[in-house]
C-alpha positions as CSV (number, residue, x, y, z in Angstrom):
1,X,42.3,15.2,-14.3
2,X,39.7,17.0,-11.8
3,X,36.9,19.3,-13.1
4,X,36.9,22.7,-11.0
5,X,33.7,24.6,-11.8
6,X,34.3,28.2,-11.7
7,X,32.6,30.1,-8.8
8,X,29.2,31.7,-9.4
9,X,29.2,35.0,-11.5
10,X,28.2,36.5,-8.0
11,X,27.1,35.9,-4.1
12,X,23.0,35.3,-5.0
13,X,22.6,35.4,-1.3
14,X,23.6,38.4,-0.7
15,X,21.7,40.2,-2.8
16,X,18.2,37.8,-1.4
17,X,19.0,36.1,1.7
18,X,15.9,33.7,1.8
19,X,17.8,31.5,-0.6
20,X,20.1,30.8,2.0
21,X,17.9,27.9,3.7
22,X,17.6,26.4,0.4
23,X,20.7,26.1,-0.7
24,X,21.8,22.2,-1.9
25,X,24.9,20.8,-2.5
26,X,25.3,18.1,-5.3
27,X,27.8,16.6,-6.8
28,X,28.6,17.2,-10.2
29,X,30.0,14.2,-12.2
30,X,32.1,15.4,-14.8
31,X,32.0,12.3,-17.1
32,X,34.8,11.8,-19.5
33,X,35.7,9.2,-21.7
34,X,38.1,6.6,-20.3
35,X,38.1,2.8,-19.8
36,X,36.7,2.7,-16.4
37,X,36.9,-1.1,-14.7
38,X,33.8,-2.5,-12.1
39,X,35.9,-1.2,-9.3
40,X,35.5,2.1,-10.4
41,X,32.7,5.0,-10.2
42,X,31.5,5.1,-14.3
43,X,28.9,6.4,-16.5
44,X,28.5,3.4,-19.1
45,X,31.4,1.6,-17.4
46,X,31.4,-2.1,-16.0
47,X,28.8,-3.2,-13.0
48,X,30.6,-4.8,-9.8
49,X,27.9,-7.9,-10.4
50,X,27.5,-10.9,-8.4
51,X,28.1,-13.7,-10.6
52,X,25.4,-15.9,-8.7
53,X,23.0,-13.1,-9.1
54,X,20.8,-12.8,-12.4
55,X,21.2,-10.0,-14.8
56,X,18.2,-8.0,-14.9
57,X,16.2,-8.0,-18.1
58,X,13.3,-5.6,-19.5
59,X,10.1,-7.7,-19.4
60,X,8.5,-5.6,-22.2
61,X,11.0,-6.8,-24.9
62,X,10.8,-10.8,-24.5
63,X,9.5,-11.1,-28.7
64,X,11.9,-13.5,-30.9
65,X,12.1,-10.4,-33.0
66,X,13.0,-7.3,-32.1
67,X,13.4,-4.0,-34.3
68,X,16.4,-1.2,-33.3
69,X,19.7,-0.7,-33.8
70,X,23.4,-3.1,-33.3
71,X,25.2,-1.9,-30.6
72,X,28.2,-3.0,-32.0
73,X,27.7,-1.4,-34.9
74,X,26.9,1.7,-32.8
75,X,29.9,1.9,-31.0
76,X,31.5,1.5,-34.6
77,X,30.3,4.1,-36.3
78,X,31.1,6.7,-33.1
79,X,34.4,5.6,-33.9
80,X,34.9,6.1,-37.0
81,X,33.1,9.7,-36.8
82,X,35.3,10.3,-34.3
83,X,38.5,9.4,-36.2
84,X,36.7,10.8,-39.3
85,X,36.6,14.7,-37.8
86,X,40.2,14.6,-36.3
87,X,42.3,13.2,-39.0
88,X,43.1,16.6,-41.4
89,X,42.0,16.2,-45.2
90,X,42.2,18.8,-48.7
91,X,39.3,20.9,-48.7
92,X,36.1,19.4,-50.5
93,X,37.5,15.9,-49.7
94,X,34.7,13.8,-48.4
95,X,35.0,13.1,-44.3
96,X,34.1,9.5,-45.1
97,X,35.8,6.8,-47.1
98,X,33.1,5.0,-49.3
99,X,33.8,1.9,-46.7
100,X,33.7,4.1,-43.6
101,X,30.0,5.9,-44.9
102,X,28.6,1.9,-45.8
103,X,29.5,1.3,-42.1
104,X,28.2,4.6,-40.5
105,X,25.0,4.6,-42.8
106,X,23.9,1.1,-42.2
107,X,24.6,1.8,-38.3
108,X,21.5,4.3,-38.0
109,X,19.7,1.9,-39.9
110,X,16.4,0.5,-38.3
111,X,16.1,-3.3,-39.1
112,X,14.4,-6.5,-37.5
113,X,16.9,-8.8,-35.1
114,X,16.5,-12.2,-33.8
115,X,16.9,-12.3,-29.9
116,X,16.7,-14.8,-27.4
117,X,14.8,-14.0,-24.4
118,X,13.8,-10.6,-22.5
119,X,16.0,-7.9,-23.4
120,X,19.4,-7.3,-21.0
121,X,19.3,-4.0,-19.2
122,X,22.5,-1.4,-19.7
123,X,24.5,-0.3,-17.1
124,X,23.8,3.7,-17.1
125,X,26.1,4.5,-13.9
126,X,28.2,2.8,-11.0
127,X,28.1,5.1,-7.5
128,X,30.6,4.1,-5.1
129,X,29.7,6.3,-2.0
130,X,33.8,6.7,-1.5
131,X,34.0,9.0,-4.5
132,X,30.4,10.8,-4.1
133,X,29.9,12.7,-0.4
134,X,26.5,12.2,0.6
135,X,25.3,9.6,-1.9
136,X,21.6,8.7,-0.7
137,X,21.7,5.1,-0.1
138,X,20.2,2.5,2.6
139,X,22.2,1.6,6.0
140,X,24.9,-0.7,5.5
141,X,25.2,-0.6,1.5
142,X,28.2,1.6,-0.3
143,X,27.6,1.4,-4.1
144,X,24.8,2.3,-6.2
145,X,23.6,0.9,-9.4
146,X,21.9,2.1,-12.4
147,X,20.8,0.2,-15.4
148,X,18.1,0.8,-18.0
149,X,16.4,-0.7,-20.7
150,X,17.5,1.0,-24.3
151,X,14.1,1.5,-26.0
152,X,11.3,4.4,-25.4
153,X,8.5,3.0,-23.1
154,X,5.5,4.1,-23.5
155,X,4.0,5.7,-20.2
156,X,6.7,8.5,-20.4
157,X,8.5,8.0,-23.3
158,X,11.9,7.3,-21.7
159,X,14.1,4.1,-21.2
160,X,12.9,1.5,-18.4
161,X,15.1,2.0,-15.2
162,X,16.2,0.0,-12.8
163,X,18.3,0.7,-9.2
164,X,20.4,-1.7,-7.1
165,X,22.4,-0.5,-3.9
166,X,24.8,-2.9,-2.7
167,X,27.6,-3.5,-0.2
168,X,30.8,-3.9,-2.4
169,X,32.7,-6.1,0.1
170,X,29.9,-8.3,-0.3
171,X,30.7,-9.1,-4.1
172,X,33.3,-12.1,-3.5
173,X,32.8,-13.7,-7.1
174,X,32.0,-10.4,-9.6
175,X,30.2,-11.5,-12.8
176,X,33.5,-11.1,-15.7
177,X,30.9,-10.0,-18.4
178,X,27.4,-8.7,-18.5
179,X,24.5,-9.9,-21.2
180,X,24.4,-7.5,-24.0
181,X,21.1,-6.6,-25.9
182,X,21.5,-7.6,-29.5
183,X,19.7,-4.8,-30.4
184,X,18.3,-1.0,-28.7
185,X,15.7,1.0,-29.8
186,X,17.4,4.0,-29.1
187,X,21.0,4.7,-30.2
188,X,20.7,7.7,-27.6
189,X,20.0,5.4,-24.6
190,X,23.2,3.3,-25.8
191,X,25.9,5.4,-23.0
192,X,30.0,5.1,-23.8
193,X,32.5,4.5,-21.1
194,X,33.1,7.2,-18.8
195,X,35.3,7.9,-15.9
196,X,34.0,10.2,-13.8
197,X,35.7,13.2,-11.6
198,X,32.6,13.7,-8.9
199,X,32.8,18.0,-7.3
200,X,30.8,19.2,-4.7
201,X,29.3,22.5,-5.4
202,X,25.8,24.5,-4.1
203,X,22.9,25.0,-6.3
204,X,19.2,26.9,-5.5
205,X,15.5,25.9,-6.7
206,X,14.8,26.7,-10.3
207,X,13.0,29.8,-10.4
208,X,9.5,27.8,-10.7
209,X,9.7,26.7,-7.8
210,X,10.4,29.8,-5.5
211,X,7.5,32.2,-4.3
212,X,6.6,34.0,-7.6
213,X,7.4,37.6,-5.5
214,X,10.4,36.5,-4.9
215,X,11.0,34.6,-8.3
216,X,10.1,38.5,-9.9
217,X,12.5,39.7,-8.4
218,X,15.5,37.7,-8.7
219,X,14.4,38.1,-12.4
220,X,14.2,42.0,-12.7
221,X,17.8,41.9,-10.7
222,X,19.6,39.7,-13.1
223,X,17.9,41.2,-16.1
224,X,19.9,44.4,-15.3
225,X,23.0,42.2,-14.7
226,X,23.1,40.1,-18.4
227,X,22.9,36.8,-16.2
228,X,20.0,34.2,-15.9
229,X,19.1,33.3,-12.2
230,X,18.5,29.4,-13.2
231,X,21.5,28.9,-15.8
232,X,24.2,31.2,-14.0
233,X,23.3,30.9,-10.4
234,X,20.9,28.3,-9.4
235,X,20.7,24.9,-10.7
236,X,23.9,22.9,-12.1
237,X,24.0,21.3,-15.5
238,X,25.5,18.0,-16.5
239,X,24.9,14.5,-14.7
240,X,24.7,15.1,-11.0
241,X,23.5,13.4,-7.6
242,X,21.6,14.7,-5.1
243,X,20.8,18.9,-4.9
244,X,17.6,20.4,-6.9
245,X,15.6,19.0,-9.8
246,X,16.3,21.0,-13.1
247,X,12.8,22.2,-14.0
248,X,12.5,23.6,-17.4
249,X,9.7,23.0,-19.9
250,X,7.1,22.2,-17.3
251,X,5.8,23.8,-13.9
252,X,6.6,21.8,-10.9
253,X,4.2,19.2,-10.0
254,X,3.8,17.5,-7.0
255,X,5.8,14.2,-6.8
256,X,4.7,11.4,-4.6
257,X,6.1,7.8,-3.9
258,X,3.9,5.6,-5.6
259,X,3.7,3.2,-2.6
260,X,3.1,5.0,-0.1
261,X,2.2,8.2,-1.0
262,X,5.0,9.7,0.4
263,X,7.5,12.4,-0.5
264,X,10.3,11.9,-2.9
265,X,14.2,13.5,-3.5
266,X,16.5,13.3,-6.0
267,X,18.8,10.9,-6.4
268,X,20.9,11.0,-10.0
269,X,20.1,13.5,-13.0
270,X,21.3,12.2,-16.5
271,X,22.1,14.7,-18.9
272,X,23.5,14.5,-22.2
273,X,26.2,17.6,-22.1
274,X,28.2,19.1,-19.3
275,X,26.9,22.5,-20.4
276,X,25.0,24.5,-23.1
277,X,24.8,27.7,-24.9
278,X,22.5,29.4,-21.4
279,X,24.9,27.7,-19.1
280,X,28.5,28.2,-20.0
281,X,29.1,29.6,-17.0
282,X,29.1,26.1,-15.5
283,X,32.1,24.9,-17.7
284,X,35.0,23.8,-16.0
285,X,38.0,25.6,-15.3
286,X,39.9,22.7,-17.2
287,X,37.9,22.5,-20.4
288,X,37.5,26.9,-20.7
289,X,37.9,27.0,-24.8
290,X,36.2,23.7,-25.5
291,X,32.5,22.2,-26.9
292,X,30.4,21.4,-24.2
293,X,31.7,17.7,-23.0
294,X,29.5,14.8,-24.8
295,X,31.2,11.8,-23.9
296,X,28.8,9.4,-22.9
297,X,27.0,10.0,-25.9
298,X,23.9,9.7,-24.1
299,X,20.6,12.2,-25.3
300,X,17.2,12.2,-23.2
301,X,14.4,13.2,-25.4
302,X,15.4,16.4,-27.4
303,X,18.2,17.3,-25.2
304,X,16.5,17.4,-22.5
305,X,17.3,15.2,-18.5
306,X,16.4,12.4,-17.0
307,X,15.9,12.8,-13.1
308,X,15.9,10.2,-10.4
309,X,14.0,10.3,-7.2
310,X,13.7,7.8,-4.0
311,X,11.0,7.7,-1.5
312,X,12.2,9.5,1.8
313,X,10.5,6.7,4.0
314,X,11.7,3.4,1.9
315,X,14.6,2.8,-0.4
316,X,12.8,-0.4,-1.2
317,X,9.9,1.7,-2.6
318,X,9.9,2.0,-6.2
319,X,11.4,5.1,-7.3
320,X,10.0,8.1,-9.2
321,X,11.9,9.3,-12.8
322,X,10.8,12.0,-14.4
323,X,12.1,14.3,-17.8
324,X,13.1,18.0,-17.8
């Protein structure tokens, strides 16, 4: 099924025609859960992966110990929530069997696991540039990788990632199954299988980063509307590529390539819902009536996003992440 977002409460151009030159389109992603396959675009789905070509690991998780979660065990419990909440049952009846709650409670339970080697990274997302118009990516290549490694590191408190473009014709022999992690630090960071349904639309700075005259105004105008300039009219929620970065708890800062000092743009946002309470206005056309969409079960920080920028002068530069 596509995802239509609805059009914008009203024309914010009109009304202040210097947002007109900044004006981005990106594509929203729209992740649902499905069973997409490695020739697919995914969130949490299977990598197109060379088989001759090593799976990348985290080098800060090589101990023969490590303590976290089971994935496995994650996935079960999710499950069984799941199935739990839609089956109907009396009033006062517990949601859980006493089998069903030994299996959900020992899930969340933090415990020590043998490993073998450096930790396996997770695929996060699969890009094919078919299915997302004006997917940054270097000359030649079509497909774009994410993966990341499921604990908190310590610099910025967010999971280890990792990017790979690739030209998919190239894949002659694709890997049949990826090296799992016995064991993540994070449940959050652990994504579920996702098809995606990739929409254009246009999106504007986030009010901290416009001139603060013009910022004022904006606010003062949509104050007397009942709408929010950043949540109803300029940047889109949800997982997205490209357009503006969602700035929220924190000013803008500048945000340089680390090799060259260059500038940086973004790439990918990760986000954990589709939409919230402040942006409803966002929800799709399809799902009007329904909880904001959660299905890759993924959660950055306290609900907050993961962004993704590239260096504008290198795409073999290392590239910038940052949380909003």
């Amino acid at each position: 099924m596509t995802r239509t977002t609805p059009p914008r409460p009203l024309d914010v151009t009109a009304q202040f025609p210097e947002l007109a030159p900044l004006a981005r389109t990106t594509v929203r992603l729209h992740p649902r859960a499905g069973s997409p396959t490695a020739a697919d675009s995914s969130i949490g789905g299977p990598l197109l992966w060379p088989a001759d070509e090593p799976w990348p690991v985290c080098p800060d998780h090589g101990e023969p110990w490590q303590r976290g979660r089971v994935p496995g065990e994650i996935r079960q419990r999710r499950g069984i929530l799941a199935a739990a909440w839609s089956r109907p049952r009396p009033a006062g009846a517990d949601l859980l069997t006493p089998e069903e709650r030994e299996v959900v409670e020992r899930a969340v339970r933090d415990r020590r696991v043998p490993v073998e080697g450096p930790s396996p990274l997770i695929p996060v997302a699969q890009l094919y540039a078919r299915d997302v118009p004006g997917l940054l990516r270097p000359d030649g290549t079509d497909l774009l990788q994410v993966l990341w490694c499921p604990f908190d590191h310590v610099r910025d408190y967010l999971p280890r990632t990792e990017l790979r473009w690739r030209t998919a014709a190239d894949v002659t022999t694709a890997l049949d199954d990826a090296p799992q992690p016995p064991v993540v630090g994070n449940d959050d960071y652990l994504p579920e299988p996702c098809v995606l349904h990739p929409e254009p639309v246009t999106e504007y700075p986030a009010p901290h980063e416009l001139p603060r005259e013009l910022a004022d105004r904006i606010r003062a105008w949509t104050a007397r509307l009942a709408l929010e300039y950043q949540f109803d009219l300029g940047v889109a929620p949800g997982c997205k590529v490209g357009g503006h970065a969602p700035w929220s708890f924190s000013d803008p800062y500048p945000m340089t390539c680390a090799e060259c000092g260059g500038e940086v743009r973004p790439l990918l946002t990760v986000d954990g819902s589709e939409w919230d309470g402040g942006s409803g206005s966002w929800c799709p056309v399809e799902d009007a009536g329904t909880e904001p969409a959660q299905d890759t079960h993924l959660t950055i920080g306290r609900g907050y996003r993961l962004q993704l920028y590239v260096c504008t002068t290198s795409y073999d530069h290392p590239h910038v992440q940052n949380m909003q």
